[in-house]
PDB file of N, H, CA, C and O in Angstrom:
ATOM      1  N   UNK A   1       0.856  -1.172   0.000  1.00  0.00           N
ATOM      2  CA  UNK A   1       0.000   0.000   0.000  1.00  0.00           C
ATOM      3  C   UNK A   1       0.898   1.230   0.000  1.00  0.00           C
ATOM      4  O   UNK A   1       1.805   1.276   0.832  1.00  0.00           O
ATOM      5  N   UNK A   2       0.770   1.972  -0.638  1.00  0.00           N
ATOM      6  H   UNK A   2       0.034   1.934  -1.314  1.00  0.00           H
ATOM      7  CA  UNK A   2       1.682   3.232  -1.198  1.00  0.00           C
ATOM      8  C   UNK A   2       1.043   4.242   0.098  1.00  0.00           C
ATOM      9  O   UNK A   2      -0.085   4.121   0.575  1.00  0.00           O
ATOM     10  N   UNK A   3       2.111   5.280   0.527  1.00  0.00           N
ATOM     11  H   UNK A   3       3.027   5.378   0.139  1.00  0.00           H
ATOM     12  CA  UNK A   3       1.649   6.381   1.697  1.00  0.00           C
ATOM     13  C   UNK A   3       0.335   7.159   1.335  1.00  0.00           C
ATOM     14  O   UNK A   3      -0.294   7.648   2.274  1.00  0.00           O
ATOM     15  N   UNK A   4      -0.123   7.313   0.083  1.00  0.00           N
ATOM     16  H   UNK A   4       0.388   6.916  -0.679  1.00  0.00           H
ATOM     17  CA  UNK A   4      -0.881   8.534  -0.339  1.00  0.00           C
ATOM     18  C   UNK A   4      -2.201   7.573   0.144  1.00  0.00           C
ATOM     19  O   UNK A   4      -3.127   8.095   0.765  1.00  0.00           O
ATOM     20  N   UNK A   5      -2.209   5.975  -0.227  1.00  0.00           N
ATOM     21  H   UNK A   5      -1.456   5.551  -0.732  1.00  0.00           H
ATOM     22  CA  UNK A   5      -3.461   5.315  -0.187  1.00  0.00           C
ATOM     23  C   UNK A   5      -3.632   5.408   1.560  1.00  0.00           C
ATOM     24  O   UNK A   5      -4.685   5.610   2.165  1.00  0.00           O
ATOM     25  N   UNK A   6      -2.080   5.166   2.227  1.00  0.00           N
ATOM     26  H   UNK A   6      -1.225   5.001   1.736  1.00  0.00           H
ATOM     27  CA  UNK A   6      -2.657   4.791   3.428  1.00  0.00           C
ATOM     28  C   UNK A   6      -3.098   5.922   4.146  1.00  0.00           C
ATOM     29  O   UNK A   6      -4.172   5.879   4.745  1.00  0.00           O
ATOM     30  N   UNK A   7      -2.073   7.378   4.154  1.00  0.00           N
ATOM     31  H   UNK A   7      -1.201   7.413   3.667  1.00  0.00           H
ATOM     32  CA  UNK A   7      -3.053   8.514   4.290  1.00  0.00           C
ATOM     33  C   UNK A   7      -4.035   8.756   4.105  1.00  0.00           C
ATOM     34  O   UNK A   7      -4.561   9.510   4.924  1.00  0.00           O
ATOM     35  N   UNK A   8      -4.958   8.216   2.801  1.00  0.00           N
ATOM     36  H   UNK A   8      -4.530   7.604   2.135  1.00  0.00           H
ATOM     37  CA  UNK A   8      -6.265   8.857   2.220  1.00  0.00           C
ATOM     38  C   UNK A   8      -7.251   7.880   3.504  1.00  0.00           C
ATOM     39  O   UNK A   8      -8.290   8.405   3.905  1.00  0.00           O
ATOM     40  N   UNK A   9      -6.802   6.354   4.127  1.00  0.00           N
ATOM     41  H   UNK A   9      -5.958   5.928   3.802  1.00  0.00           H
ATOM     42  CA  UNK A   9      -7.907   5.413   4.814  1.00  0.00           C
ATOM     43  C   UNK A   9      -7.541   6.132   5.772  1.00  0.00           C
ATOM     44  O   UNK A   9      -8.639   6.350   6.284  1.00  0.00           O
ATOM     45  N   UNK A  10      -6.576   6.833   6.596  1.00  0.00           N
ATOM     46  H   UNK A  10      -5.684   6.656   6.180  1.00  0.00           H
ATOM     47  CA  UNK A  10      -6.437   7.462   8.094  1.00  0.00           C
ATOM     48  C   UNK A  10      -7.098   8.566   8.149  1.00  0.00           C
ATOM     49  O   UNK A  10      -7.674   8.858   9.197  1.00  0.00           O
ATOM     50  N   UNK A  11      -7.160   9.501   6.909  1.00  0.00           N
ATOM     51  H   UNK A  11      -6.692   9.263   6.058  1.00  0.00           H
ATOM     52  CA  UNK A  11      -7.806  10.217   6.827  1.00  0.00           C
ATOM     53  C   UNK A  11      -9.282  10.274   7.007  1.00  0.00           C
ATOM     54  O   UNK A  11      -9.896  11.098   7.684  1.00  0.00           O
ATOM     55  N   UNK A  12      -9.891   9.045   6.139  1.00  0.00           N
ATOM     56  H   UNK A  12      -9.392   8.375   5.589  1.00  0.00           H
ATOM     57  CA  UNK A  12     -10.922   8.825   6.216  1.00  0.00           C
ATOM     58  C   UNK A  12     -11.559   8.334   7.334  1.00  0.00           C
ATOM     59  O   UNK A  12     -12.666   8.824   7.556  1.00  0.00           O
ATOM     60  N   UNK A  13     -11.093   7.371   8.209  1.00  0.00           N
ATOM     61  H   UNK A  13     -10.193   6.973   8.029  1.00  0.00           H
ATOM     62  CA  UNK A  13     -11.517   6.768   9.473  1.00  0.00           C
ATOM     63  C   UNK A  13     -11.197   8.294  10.748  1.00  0.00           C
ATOM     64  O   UNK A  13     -11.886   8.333  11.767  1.00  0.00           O
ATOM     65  N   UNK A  14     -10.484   9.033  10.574  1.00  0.00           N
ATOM     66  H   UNK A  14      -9.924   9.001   9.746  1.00  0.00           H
ATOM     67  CA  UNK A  14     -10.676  10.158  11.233  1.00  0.00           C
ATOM     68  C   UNK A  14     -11.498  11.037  11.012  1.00  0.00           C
ATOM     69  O   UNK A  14     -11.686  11.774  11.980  1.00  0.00           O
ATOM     70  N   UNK A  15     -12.232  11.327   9.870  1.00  0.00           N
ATOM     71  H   UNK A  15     -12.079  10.728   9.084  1.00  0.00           H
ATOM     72  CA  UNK A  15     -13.246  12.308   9.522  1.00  0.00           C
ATOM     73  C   UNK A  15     -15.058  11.334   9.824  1.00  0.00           C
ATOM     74  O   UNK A  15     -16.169  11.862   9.800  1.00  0.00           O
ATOM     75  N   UNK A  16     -14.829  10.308   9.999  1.00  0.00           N
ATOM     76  H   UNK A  16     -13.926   9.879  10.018  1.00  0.00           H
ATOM     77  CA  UNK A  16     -16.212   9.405  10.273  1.00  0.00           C
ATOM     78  C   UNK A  16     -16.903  10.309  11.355  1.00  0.00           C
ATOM     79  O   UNK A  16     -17.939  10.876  11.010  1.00  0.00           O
ATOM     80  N   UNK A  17     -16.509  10.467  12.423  1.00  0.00           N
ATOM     81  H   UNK A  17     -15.667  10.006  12.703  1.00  0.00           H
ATOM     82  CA  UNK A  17     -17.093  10.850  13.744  1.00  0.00           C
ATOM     83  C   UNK A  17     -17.712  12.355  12.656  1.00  0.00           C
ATOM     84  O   UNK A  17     -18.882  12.653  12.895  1.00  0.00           O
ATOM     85  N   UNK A  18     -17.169  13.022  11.817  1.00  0.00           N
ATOM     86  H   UNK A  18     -16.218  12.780  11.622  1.00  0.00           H
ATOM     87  CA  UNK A  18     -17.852  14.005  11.803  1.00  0.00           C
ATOM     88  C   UNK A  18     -18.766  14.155  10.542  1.00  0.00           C
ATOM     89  O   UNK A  18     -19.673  14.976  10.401  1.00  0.00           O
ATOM     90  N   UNK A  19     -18.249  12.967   9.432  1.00  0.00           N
ATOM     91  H   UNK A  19     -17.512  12.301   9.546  1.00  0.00           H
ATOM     92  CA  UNK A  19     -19.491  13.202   8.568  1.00  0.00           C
ATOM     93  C   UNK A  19     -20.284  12.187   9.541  1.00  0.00           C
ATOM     94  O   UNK A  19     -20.689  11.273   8.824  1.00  0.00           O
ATOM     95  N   UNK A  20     -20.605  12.009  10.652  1.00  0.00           N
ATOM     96  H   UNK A  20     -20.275  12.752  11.234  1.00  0.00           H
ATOM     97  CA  UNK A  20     -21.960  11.376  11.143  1.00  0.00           C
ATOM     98  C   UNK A  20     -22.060  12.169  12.824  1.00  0.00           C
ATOM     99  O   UNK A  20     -22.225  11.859  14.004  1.00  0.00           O
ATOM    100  N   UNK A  21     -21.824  13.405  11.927  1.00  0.00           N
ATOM    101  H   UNK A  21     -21.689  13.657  10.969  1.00  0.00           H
ATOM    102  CA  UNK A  21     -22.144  14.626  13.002  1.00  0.00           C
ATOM    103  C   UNK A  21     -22.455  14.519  14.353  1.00  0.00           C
ATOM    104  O   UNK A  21     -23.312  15.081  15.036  1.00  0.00           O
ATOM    105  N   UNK A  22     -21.247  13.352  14.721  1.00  0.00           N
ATOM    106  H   UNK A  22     -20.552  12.896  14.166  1.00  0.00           H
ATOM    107  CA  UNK A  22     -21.006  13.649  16.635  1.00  0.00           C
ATOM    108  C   UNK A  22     -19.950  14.720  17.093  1.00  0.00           C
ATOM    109  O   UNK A  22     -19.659  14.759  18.289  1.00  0.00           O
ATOM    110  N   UNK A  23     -19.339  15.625  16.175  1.00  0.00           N
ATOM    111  H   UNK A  23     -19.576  15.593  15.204  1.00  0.00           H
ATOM    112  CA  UNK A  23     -18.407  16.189  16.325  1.00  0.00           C
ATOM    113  C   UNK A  23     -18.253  17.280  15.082  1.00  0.00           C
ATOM    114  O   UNK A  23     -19.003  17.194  14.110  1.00  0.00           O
ATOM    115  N   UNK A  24     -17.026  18.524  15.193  1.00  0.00           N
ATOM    116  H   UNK A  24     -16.417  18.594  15.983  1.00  0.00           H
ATOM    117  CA  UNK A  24     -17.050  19.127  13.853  1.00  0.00           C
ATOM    118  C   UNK A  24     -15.644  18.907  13.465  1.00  0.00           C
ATOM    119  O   UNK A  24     -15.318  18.886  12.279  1.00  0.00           O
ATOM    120  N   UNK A  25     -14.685  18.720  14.559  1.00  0.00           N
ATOM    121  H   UNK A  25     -14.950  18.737  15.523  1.00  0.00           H
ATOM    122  CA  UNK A  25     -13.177  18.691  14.271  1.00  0.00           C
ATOM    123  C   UNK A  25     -12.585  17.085  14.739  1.00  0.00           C
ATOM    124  O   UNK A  25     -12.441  16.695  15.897  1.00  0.00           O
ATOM    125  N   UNK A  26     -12.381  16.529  13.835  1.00  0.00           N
ATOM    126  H   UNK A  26     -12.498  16.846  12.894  1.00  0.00           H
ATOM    127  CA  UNK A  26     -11.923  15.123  14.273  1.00  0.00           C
ATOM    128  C   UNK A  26     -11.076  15.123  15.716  1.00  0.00           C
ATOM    129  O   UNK A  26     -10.947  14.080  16.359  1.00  0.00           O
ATOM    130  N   UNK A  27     -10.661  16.062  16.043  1.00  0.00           N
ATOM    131  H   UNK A  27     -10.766  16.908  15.521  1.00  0.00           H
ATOM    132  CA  UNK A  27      -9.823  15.807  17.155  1.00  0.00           C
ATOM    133  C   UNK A  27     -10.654  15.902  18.064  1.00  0.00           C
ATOM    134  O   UNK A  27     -10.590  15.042  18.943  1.00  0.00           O
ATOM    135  N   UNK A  28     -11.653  16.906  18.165  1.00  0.00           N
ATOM    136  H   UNK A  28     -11.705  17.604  17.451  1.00  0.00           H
ATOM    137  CA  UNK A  28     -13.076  16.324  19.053  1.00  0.00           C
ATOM    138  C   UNK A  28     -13.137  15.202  19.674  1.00  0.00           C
ATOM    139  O   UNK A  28     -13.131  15.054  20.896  1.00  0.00           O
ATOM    140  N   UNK A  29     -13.199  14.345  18.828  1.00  0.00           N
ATOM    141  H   UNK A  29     -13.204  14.465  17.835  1.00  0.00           H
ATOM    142  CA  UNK A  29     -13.637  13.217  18.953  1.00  0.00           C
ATOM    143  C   UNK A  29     -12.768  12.457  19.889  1.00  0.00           C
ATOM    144  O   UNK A  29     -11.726  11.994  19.423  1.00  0.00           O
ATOM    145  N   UNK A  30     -13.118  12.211  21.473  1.00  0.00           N
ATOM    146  H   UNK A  30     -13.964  12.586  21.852  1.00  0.00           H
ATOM    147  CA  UNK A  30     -11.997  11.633  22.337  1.00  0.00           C
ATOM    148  C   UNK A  30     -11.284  10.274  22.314  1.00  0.00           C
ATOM    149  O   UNK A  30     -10.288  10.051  23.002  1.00  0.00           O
ATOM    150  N   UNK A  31     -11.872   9.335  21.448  1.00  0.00           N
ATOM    151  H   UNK A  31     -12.681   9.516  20.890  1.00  0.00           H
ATOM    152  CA  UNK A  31     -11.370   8.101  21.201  1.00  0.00           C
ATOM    153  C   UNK A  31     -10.769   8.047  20.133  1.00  0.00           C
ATOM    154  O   UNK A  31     -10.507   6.921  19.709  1.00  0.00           O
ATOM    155  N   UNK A  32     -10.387   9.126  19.413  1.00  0.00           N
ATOM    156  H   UNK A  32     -10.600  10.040  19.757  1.00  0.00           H
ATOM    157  CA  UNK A  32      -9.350   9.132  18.037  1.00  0.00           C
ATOM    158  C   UNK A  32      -8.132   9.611  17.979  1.00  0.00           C
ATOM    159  O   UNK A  32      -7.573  10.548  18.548  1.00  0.00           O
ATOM    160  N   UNK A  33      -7.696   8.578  16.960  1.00  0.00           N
ATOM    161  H   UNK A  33      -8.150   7.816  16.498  1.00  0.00           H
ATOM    162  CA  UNK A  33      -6.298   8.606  16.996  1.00  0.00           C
ATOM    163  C   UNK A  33      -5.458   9.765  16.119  1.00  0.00           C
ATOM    164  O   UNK A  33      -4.239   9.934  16.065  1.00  0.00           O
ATOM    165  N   UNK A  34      -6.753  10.652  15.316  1.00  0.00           N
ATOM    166  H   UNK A  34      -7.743  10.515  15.360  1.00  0.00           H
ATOM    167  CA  UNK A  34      -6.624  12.316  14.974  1.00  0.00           C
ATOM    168  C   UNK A  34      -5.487  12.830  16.145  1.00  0.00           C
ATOM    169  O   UNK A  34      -4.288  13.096  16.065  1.00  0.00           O
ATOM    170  N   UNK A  35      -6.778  12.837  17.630  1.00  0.00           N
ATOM    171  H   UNK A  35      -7.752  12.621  17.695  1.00  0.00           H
ATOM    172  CA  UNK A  35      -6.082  13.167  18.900  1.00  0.00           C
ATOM    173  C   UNK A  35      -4.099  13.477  18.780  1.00  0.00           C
ATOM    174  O   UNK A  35      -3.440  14.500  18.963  1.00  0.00           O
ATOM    175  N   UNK A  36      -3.670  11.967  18.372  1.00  0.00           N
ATOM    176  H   UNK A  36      -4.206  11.136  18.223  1.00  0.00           H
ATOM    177  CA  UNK A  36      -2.231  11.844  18.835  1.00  0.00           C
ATOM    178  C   UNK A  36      -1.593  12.628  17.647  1.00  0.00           C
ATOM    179  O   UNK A  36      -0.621  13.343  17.894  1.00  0.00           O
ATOM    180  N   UNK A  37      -2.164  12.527  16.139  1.00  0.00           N
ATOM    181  H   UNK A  37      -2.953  11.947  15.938  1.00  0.00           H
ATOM    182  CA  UNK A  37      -1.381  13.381  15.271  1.00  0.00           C
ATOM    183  C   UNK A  37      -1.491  14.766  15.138  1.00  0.00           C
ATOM    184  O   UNK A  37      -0.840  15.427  14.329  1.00  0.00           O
ATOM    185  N   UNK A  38      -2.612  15.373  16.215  1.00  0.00           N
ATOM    186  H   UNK A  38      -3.140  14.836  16.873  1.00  0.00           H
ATOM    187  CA  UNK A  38      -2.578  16.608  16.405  1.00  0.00           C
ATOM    188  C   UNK A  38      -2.141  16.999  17.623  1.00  0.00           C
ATOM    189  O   UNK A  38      -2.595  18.041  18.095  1.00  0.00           O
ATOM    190  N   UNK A  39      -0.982  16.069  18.495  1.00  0.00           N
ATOM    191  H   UNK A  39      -0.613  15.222  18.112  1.00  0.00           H
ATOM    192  CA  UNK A  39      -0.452  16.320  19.425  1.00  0.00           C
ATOM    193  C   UNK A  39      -1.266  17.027  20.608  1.00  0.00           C
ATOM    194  O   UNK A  39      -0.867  17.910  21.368  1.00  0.00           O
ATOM    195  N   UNK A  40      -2.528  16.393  20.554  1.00  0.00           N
ATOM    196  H   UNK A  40      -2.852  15.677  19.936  1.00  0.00           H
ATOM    197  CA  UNK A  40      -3.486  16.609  21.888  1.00  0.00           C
ATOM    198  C   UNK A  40      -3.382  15.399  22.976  1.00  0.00           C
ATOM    199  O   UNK A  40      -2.673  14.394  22.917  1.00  0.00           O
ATOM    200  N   UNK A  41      -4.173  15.742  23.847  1.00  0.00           N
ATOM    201  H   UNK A  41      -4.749  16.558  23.895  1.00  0.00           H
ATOM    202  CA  UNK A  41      -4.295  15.298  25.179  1.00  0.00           C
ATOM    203  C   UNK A  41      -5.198  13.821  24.724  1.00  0.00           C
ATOM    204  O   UNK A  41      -6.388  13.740  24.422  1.00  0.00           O
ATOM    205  N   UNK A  42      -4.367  12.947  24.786  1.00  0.00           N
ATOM    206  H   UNK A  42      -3.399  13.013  25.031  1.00  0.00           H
ATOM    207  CA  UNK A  42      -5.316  11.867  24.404  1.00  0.00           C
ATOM    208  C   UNK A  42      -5.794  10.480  25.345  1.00  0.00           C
ATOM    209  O   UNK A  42      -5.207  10.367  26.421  1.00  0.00           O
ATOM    210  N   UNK A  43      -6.718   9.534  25.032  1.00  0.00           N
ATOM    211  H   UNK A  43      -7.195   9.626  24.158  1.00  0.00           H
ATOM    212  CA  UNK A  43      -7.610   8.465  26.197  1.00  0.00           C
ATOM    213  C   UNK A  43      -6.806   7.218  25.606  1.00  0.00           C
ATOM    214  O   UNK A  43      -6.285   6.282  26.212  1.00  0.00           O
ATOM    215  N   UNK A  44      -6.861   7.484  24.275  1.00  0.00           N
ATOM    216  H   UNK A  44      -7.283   8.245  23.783  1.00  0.00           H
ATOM    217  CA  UNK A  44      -5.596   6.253  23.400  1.00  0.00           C
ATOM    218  C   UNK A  44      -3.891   6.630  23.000  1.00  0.00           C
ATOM    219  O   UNK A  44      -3.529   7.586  22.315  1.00  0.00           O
ATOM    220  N   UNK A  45      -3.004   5.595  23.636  1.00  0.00           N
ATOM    221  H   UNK A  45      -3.298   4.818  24.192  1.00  0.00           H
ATOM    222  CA  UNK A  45      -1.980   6.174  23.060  1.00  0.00           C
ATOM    223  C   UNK A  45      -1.776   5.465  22.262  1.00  0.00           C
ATOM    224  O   UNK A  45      -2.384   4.396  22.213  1.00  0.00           O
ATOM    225  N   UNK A  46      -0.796   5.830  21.304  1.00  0.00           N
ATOM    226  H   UNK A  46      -0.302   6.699  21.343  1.00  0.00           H
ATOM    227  CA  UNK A  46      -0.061   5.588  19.818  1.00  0.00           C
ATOM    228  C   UNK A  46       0.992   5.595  20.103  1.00  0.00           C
ATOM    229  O   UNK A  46       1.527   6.151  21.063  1.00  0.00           O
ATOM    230  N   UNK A  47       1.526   4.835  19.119  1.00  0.00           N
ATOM    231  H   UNK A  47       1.092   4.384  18.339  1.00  0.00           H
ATOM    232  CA  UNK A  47       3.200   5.170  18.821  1.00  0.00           C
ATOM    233  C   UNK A  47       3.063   6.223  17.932  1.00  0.00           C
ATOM    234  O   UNK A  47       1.836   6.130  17.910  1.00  0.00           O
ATOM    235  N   UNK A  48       3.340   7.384  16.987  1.00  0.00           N
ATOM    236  H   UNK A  48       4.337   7.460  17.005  1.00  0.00           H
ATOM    237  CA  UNK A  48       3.394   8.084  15.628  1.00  0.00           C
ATOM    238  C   UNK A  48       4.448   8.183  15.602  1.00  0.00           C
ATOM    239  O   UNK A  48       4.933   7.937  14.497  1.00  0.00           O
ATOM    240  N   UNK A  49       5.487   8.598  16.765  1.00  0.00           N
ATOM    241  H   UNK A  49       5.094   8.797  17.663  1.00  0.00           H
ATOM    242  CA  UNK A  49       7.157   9.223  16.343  1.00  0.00           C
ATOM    243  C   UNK A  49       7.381   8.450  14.796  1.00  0.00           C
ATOM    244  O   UNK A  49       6.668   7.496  14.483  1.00  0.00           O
ATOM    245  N   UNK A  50       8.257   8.884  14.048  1.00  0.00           N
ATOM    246  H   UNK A  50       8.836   9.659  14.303  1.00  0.00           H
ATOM    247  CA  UNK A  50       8.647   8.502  13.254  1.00  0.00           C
ATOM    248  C   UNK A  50       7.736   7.492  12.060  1.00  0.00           C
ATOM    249  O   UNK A  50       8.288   6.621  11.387  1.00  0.00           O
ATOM    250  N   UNK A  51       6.388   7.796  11.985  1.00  0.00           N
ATOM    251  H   UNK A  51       5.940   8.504  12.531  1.00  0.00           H
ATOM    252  CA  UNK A  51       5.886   7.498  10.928  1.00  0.00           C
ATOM    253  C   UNK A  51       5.390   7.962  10.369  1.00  0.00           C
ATOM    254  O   UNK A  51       4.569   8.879  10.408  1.00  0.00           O
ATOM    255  N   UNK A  52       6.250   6.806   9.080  1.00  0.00           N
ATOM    256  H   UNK A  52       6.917   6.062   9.048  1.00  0.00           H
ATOM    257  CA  UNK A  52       5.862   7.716   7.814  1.00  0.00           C
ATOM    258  C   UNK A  52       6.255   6.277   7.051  1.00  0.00           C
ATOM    259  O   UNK A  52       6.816   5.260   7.460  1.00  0.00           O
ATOM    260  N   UNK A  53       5.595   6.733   5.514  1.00  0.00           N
ATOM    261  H   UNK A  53       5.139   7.559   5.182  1.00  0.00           H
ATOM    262  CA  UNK A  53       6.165   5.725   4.346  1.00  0.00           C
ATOM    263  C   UNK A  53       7.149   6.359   3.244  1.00  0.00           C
ATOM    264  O   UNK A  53       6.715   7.339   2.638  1.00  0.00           O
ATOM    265  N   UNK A  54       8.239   5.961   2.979  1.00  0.00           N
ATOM    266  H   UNK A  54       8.592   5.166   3.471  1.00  0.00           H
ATOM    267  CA  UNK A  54       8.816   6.599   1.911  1.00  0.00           C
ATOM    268  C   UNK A  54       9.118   8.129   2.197  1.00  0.00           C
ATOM    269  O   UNK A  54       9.650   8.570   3.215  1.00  0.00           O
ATOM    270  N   UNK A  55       8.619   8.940   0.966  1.00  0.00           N
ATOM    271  H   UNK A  55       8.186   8.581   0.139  1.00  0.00           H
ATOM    272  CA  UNK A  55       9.064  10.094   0.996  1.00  0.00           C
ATOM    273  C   UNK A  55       7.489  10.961   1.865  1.00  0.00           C
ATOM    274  O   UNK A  55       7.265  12.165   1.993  1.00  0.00           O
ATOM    275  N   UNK A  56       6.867  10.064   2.203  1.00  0.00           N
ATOM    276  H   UNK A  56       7.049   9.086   2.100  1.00  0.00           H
ATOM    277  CA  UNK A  56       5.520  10.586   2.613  1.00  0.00           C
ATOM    278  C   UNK A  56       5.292  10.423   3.712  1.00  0.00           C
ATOM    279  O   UNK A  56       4.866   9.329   4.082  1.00  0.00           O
ATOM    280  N   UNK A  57       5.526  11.576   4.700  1.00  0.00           N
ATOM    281  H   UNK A  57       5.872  12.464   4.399  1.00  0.00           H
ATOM    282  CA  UNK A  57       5.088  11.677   6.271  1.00  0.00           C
ATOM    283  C   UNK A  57       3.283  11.434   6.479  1.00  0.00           C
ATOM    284  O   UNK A  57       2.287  11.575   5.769  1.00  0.00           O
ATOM    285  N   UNK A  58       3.538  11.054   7.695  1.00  0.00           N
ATOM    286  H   UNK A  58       4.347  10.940   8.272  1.00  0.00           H
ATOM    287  CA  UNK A  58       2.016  10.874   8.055  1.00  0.00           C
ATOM    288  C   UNK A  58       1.481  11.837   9.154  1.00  0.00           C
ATOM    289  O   UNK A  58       0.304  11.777   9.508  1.00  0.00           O
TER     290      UNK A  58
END
């Protein structure tokens, strides 16, 4: 899976909460993992340091 595809599904599973209008800003949303790539206060942790694919950060 190439970075642009796997960006476009992270993307997408982060914007759910708000096209089904429990929220307006994915990071809203307290059980998402938006949360950790927008370096908020989060209920789930992640690893993110250092990922990325190729020439394509995440």
């Amino acid at each position: 899976m190439s970075g642009k595809v796997l960006k476009q599904k992270i993307d997408y599973i982060h914007n759910n909460p708000v096209e089904q209008s429990f929220v307006t800003d994915p990071v809203d949303w307290k059980y998402s993992s938006a949360r950790n790539y927008a370096d908020n206060e989060t209920v789930l942790k992640i690893d993110n340091q250092g990922m990325h694919l190729g020439m394509i950060e995440l």
